[in-house]
C-alpha positions in Angstrom: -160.1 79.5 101.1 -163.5 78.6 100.8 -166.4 80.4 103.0 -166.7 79.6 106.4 -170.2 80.0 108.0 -170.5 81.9 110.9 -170.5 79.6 114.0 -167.4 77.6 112.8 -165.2 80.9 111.9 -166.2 82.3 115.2 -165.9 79.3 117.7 -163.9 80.9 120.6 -160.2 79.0 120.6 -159.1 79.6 124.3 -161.3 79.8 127.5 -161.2 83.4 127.5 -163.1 83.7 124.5 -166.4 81.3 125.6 -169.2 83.3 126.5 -171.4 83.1 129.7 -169.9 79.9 131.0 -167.1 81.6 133.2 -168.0 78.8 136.3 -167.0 75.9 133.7 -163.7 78.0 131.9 -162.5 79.4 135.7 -162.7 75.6 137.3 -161.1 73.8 134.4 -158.1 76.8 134.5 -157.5 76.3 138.0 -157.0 73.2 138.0 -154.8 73.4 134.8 -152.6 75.6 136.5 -152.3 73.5 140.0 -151.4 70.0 137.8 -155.1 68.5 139.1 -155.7 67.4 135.6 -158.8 64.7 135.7 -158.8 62.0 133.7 -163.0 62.1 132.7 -164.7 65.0 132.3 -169.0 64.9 131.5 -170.0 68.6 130.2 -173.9 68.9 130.6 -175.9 71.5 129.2 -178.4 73.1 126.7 -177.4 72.4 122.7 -175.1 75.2 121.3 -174.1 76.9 124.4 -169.9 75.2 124.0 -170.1 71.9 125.6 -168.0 70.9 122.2 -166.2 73.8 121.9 -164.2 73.5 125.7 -163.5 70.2 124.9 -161.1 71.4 122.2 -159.9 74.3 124.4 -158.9 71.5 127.2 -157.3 69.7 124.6 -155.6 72.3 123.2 -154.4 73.4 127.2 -153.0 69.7 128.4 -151.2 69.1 124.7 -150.0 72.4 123.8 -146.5 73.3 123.3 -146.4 75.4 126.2 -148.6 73.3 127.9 -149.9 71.8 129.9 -151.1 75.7 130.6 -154.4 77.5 130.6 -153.3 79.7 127.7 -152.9 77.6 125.0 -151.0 79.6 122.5 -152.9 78.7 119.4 -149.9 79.0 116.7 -148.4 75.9 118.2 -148.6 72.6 115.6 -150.7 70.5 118.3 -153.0 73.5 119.0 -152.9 74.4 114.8 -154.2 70.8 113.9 -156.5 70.5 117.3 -157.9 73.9 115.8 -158.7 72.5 112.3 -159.6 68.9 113.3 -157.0 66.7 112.2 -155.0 65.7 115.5 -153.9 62.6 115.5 -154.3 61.7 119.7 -157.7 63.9 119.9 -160.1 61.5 118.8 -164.0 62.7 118.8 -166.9 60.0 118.5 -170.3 61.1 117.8 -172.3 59.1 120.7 -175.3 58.7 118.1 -173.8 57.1 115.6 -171.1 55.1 116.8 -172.7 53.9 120.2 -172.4 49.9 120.2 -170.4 47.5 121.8 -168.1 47.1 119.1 -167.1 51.2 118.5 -166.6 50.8 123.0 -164.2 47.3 122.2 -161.8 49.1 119.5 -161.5 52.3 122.2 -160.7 49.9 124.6 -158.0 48.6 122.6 -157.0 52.5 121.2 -156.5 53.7 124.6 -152.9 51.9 125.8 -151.3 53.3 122.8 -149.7 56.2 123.9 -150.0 59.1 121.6 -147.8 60.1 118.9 -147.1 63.8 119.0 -149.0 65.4 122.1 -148.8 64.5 125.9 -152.4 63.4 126.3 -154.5 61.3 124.0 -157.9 62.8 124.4 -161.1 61.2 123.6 -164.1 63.6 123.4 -167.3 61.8 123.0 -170.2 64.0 122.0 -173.8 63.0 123.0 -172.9 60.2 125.2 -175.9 59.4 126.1 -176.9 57.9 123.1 -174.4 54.9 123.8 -176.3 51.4 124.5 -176.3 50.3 128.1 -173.7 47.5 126.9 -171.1 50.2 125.2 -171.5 51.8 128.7 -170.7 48.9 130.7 -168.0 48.0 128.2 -166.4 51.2 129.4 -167.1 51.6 133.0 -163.3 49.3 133.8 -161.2 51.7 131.2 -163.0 54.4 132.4 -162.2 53.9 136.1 -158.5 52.8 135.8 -157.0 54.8 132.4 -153.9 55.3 131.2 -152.2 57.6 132.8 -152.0 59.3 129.1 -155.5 59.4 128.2 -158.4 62.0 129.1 -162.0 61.1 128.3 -163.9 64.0 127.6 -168.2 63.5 127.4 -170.4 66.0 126.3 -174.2 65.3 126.8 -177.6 67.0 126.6 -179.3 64.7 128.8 -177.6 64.1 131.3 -180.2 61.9 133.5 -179.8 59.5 130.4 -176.4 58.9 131.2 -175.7 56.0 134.0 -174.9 56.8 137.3 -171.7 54.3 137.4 -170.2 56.6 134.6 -171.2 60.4 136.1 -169.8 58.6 139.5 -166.5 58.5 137.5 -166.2 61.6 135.7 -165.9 65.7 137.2 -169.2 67.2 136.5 -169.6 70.3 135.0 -173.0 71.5 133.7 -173.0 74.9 131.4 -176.3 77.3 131.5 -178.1 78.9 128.6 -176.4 82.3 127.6 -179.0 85.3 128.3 -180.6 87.3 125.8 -178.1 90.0 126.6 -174.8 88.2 126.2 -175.9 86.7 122.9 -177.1 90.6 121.5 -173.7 91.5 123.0 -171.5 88.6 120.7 -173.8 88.8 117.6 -173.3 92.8 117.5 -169.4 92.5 117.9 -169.4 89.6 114.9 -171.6 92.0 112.9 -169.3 95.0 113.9 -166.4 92.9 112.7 -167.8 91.5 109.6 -168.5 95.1 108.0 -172.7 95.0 108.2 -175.2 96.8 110.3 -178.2 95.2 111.7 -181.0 97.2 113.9 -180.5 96.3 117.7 -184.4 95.6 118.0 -183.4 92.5 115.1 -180.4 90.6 117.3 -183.1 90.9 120.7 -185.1 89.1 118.0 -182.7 86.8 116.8 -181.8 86.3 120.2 -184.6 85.6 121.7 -185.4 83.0 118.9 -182.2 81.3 120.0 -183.5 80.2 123.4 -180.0 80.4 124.9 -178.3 78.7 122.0 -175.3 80.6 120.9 -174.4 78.8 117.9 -178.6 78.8 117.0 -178.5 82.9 116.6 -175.4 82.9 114.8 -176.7 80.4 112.1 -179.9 82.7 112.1 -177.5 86.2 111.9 -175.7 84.1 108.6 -178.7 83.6 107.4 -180.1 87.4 108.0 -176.4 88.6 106.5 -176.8 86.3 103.2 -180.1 88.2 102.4 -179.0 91.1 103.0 -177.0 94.1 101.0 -175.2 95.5 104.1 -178.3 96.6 106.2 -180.7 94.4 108.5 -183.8 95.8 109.9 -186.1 94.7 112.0 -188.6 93.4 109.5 -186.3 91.0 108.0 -186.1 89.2 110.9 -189.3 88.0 110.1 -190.0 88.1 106.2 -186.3 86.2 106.1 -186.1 84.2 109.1 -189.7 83.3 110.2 -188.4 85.1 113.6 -191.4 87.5 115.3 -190.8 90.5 116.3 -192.1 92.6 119.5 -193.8 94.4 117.6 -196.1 91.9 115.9 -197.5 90.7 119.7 -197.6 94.5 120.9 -199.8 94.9 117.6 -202.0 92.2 118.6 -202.4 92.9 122.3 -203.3 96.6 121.7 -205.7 95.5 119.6 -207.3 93.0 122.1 -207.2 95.9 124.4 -209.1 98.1 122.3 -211.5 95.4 121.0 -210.3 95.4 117.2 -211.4 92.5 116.1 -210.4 93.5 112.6 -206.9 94.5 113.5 -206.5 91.0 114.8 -207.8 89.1 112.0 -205.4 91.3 109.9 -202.6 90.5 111.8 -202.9 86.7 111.8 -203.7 86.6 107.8 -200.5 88.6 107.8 -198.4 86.4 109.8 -199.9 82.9 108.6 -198.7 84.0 104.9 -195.5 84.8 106.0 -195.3 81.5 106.5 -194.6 81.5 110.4 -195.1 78.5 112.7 -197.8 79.3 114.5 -197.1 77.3 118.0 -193.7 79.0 118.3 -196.4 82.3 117.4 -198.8 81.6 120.4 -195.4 80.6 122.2 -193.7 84.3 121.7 -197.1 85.7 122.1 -197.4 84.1 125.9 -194.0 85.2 126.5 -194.7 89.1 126.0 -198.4 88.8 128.0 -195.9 86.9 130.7 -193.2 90.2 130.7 -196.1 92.4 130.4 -197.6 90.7 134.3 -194.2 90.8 135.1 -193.9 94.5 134.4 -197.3 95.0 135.8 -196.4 93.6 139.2 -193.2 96.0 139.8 -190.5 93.5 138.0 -187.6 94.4 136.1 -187.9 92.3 133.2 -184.8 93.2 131.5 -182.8 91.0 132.7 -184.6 88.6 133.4 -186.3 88.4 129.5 -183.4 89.8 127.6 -185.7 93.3 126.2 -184.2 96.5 125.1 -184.3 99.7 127.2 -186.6 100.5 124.0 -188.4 97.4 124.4 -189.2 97.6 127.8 -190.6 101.2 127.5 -193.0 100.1 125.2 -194.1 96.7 127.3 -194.8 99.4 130.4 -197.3 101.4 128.3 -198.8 97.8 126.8 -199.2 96.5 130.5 -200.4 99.9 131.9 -203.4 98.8 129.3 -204.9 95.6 131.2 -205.3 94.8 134.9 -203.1 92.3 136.7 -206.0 89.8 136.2 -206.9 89.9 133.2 -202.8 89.4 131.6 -203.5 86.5 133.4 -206.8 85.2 131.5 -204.7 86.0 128.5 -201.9 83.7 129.6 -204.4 81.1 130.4 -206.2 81.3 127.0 -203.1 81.1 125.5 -202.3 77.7 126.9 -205.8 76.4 125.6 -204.3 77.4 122.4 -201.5 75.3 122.6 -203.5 72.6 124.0 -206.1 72.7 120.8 -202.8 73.7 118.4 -201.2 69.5 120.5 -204.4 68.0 119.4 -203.5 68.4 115.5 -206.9 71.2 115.1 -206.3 73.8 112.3 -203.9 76.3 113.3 -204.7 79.3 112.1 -208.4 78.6 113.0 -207.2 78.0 116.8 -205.6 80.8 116.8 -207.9 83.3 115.3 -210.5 82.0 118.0 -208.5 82.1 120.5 -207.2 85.7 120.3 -211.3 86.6 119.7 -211.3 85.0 123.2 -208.8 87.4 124.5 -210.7 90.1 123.5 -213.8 88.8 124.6 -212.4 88.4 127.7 -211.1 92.1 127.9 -214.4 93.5 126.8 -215.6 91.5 130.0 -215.9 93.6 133.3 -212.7 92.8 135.0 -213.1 91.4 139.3 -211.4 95.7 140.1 -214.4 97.1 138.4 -216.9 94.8 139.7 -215.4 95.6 143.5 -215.3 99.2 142.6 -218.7 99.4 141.7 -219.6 97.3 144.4 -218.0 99.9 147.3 -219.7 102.5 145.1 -223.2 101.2 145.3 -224.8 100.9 149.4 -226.9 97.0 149.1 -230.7 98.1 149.1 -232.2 96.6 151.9 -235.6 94.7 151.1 -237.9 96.5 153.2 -236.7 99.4 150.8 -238.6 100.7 147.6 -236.6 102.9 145.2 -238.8 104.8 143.3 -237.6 108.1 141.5 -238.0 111.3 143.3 -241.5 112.7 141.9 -241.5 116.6 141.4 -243.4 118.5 143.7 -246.8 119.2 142.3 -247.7 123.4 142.7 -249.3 124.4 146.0 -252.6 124.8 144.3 -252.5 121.8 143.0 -252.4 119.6 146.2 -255.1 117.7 147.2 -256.6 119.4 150.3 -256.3 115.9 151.7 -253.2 115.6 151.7 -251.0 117.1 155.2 -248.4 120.0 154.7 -245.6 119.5 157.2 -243.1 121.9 156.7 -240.3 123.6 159.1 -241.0 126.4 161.5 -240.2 129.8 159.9 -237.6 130.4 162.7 -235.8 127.0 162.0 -236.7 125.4 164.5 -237.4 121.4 164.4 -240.4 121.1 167.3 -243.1 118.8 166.3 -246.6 119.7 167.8 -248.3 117.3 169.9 -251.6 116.7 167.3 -249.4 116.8 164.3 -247.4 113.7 166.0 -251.3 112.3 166.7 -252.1 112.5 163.1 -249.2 111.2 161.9 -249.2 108.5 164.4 -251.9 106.0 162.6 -250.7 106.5 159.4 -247.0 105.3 159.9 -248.5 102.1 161.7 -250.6 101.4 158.8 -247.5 101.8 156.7 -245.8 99.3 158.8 -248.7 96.2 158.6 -247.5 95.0 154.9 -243.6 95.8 155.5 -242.8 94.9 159.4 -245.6 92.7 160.5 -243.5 92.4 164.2 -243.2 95.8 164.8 -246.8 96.5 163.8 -247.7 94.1 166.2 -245.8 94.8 169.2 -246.8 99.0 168.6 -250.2 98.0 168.5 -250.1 96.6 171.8 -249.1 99.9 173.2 -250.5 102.8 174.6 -248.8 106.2 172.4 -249.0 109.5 174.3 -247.9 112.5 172.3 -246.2 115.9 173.0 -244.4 118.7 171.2 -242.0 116.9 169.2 -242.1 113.8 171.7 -243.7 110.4 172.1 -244.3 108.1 174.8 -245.1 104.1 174.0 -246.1 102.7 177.3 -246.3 99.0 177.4 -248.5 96.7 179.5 -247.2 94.4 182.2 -248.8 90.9 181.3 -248.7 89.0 184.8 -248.0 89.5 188.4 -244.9 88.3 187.6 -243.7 91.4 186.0 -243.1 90.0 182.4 -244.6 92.5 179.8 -245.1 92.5 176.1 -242.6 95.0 175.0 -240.3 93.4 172.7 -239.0 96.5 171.5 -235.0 97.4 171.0 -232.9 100.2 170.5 -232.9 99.9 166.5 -237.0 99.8 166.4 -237.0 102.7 168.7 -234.0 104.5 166.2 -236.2 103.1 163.3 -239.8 104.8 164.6 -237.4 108.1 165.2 -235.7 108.9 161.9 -239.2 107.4 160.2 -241.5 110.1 162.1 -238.5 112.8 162.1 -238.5 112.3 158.2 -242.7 112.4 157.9 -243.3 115.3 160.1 -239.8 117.4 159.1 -238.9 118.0 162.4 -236.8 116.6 165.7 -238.9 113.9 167.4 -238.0 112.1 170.0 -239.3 108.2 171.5 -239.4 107.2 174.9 -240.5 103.8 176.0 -241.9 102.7 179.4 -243.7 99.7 181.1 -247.6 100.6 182.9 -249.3 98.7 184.9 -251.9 96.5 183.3 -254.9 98.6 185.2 -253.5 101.8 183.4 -253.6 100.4 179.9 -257.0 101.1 179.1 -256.6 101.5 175.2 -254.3 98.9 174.3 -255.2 95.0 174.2 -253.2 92.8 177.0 -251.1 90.4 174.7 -251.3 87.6 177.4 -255.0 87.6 177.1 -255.7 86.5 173.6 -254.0 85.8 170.5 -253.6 88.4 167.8 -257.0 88.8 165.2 -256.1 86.5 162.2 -255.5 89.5 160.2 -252.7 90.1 162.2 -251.1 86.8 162.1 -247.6 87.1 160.4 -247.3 85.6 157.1 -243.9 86.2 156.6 -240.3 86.8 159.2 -239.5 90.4 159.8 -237.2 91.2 156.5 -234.3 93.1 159.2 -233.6 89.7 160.6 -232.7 88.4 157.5 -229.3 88.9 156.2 -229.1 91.5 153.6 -227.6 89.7 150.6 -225.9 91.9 147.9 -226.4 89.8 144.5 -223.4 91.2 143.1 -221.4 90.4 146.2 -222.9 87.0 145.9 -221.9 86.4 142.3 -218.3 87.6 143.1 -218.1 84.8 146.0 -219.8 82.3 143.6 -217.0 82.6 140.9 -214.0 82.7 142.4 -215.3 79.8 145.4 -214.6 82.5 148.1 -216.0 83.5 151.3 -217.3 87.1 153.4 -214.5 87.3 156.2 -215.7 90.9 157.0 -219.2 92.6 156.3 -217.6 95.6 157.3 -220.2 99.1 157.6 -223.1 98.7 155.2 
C-alpha cells in the first residue's frame, strides 16, 4: 500500500476519537441515540480542527450496518467505503469549486433518488460559503422541505458569509481551536505509535505553530519525522520547519534586558538566514513578551498559552527581569513593527531597529524608579541654598570676627539675653534678599530679649485697634528653629500687641509707606507652591494629575 501522510492515516473514524470538540461529538450522539436525526447540519469553525472529519463519522453513524447508532462499527461495508471515500449515497462537493447555479440544479435533481445501499443519502458540502448567492437561493426550497432520505451536511469557515435563510434552516454547531496541550498530547501518542522520539520542548513548538489547527501540526510533525533518523530535537524545529523556538525569543529578550546590542544583531542575522518569516517572528516574539506580562501580573499562563512546566519556569525568571511597564513598551514596539513590516519596508531592517528600540527603551529609567527616587529625594524649597557642608576651619584659624556659639558645658540649651541681641540684626539682614514680607513686618516691631527668649511687640495703628502684625504661627516656628539653629541653643518667640505710645523704636506702619528700598520686588517664595520638576515631568508624560501632596 502506498504511504499515507500523517493527517489522513490518523483522521479519527468514530466520535470518540475527535479531539477537543466533545460539545459537537456529545450533541450529535445524543441525538443519534434518541432518533432526533436533523436533516441540515452547518459545522463552523477554525481550518483543521474536524469540521470534515465528523461529517464522515455522522455518515458513517445514520448508514451503518448497525446503525443508525453512535458507534459506528467501522468493519461494516457502508462504514468500509464511507472510510475510504467511495460511497455511493455520501456525496461531498467542494463549495469553492463547484459553487454555481448549475452544480445547486443537478443536486436538486440528485436528491429524490433514494440511495442505493445505505439508509440516508448524505451530502456534505465543504466551504459552503463560497457558493454564489443564486446556488444559495437555488437551494433554500430543497433545503427546507428534503427528502425524508437525505441529510445535508455544511462545513464552513466563515460562517457570517453564509446567508441567514440557510443557518435559519440548519442545526448550528460551531467547533473551537484545540489548545496547545491537547495537540502536544495527540502529536506525542502518534509519535509514540509510529516508533520515533521527538523532544517535548519541539511538539509545544510545533504546536504552537499550529494555531489550534490539528491537521496543521501533524503535516508539520510529517515533515519533522521525514528529516529525521528516529530523533527530533528541538533545533530542528527550526532549521527544518521554519518553526521558532522559545528559546530563540528568551535569547533575544535577555539580551534587551541586559543591553546587548551585539547579541541581538547576532540573533536576527541568525534567524533571517535560516530563512524564517519574519512577521510570524515579531508575531511569536509579541506572544512570549505577552506570557511574560501575563506571568508578571500573577497569571497562570499554562493553560492559557499552551507552555511546558519547563517553559514556564524559564518565562518567570525572563519576566522577573523587566517591570510590568516596560513588557508593555515592548508589546507596543512590537506592534510598530508589524505596522512598518504591513507597509512593505525591509524586514530584517525593521526588525533590527526595532528590537534596538526595545533596548533603548529598557536602558530608559522605568516610571518605578523615577517614583522611587522621587519618595527618596525631599523637593528643595526655593528659599533653600544647598551648598556642601564646608569643614570646620581650626580654632586658631577663625577670624576673631566671627561669633563662637557653642552649647553650655552642662548641656544645657539657654540662650543669653545679649547673645540673642547680637544675633538679632544679623538674621533680619539675612532675611531682606530671601523673605522681603517678613523682613518687613519684623522691622516694624519692637524685639525685647531674654535668656533664651524673645519678645516681638507690635504697634497698634489706630484707635480702632487694628495693628500691623501680620505675623502667623509658621513665621513665628520659622524665626524659632532659624535663631535655635544660629545660636545652638532652645529659644523661644513670643508675640504681643503695644500700644502705639509704647513703641518708641519701631516705625508706625499706618504712618508712612515703607523706604523704597524696602519695597518688595518679588512675592514671598513660601506662598508659592513648591513645584518638584521631576514630579512635574512625571504628570507631564503620562497626562496625569496631583490628587494628594501628601507630607513634604
Amino acid at each position: 500500500m502506498s504511504y499515507q501522510v500523517i493527517a489522513r492515516k490518523w483522521r479519527p473514524q468514530d466520535f470518540d476519537a475527535v479531539v477537543f470538540q466533545e460539545h459537537v461529538s456529545r450533541t450529535i450522539r445524543n441525538s443519534i441515540k434518541n432518533g432526533r436525526i436533523a436533516h441540515a447540519y452547518i459545522f463552523a469553525g477554525p481550518r483543521g480542527v474536524g469540521k470534515t472529519t465528523m461529517a464522515r463519522i455522522l455518515a458513517k453513524a445514520v448508514n451503518c450496518k448497525e446503525g443508525p447508532t453512535d458507534t459506528p462499527c467501522g468493519v461494516c461495508e457502508n462504514c468500509r467505503e464511507i472510510r475510504e471515500g467511495i460511497a455511493f449515497d455520501v456525496i461531498e462537493i467542494d463549495g469553492a469549486s463547484s459553487r454555481g447555479i448549475e452544480n445547486i440544479r443537478e443536486l436538486r435533481e440528485n436528491v429524490n433518488f433514494a440511495p442505493l445501499k445505505s439508509k440516508y443519502k448524505v451530502y456534505i458540502i465543504d466551504e459552503v460559503h463560497m457558493l454564489t448567492t443564486e446556488a444559495f437561493n437555488a437551494l433554500l426550497k430543497t433545503l427546507e422541505e428534503p427528502p425524508p432520505h437525505v441529510i445535508f451536511v455544511f462545513a464552513t469557515t466563515e460562517i457570517h458569509r453564509v446567508p441567514d435563510t440557510i443557518l435559519s434552516r440548519c442545526q448550528k454547531y460551531f467547533f473551537k481551536k484545540i489548545s496547545i496541550d491537547a495537540i502536544v498530547a495527540h502529536l506525542a501518542h502518534i509519535v509514540e505509535a509510529e516508533g520515533f522520539s521527538v523532544d517535548e520542548k519541539a511538539l509545544y513548538s510545533i504546536a504552537r505553530a499550529a494555531d489550534g489547527s490539528m491537521r496543521d501540526a501533524q503535516s508539520l510533525l510529517d515533515q519533522m519525522l521525514s528529516f529525521s533518523d528516529g530523533a527530533v530535537g528541538e533545533g530542528e524545529a527550526l532549521s527544518l520547519l521554519g518553526v521558532v523556538p522559545l528559546a530563540s525569543y528568551l535569547h533575544v529578550l535577555d539580551a534587551v534586558a541586559a543591553g546587548d546590542r551585539k547579541a541581538l544583531m547576532d540573533e536576527v542575522h541568525r534567524v533571517v538566514t535560516l530563512g524564517v518569516d519574519v512577521p510570524r517572528y515579531v508575531a511569536g516574539l509579541m506572544d512570549v513578551i505577552r506570557s511574560a506580562r501575563l506571568v508578571k501580573n500573577g497569571v497562570e499562563v499554562r493553560e492559557i498559552l499552551g507552555f511546558s512546566a519547563e517553559e514556564t519556569v524559564e518565562l518567570q525568571e525572563l519576566a522577573a527581569k523587566f517591570h510590568d511597564e516596560e513588557l508593555g513598551v515592548l508589546f507596543r514596539i512590537g506592534i510598530e513593527i508589524q505596522g512598518e513590516l504591513r507597509a512593505q519596508a525591509g524586514e530584517r531592517i525593521c526588525l533590527e531597529m526595532g528590537l534596538l528600540d526595545m533596548a533603548s527603551a529598557k536602558a530608559a529609567p522605568s516610571i518605578a524608579e523615577i517614583l522611587k527616587k522621587i519618595g527618596g529625594e525631599r523637593p528643595v524649597h526655593p528659599t533653600e541654598k544647598k551648598t556642601p557642608e564646608q569643614p570646620r576651619p581650626p580654632a586658631a584659624l577663625k577670624d576673631a570676627s566671627e561669633p563662637t556659639h557653642t552649647r553650655p558645658p552642662d548641656g544645657s540649651s539657654a540662650v543669653t539675653a545679649q547673645r540673642l541681641r547680637d544675633e538679632w540684626s544679623t538674621f533680619l539682614s539675612s532675611l531682606e534678599k530671601q523673605r522681603q514680607y517678613l523682613h518687613l513686618r519684623l522691622n516694624q516691631a519692637r524685639p525685647s530679649f531674654e535668656d533664651g527668649r524673645l519678645v516681638l511687640s507690635f504697634p497698634i495703628s489706630d484707635e480702632n485697634g487694628f495693628h500691623s502684625r501680620i505675623i502667623d504661627g509658621r513665621d513665628i516656628a520659622f524665626i524659632k528653629d532659624e535663631l535655635t539653629r544660629r545660636l545652638g541653643g532652645a529659644v523661644a518667640v513670643v508675640t504681643r500687641d503695644a500700644p502705639a505710645e509704647e513703641n518708641t523704636e519701631a516705625p508706625n506702619a499706618g504712618d508712612i509707606p515703607p523706604p523704597e528700598a524696602m519695597m518688595l520686588s518679588r512675592p514671598e517664595p513660601e506662598e508659592l507652591p513648591v513645584v518638584n520638576p521631576v514630579v512635574e515631568k512625571v504628570k507631564d508624560m503620562f497626562h496625569g494629575r496631583i490628587i494628594d501632596k501628601g507630607d513634604e
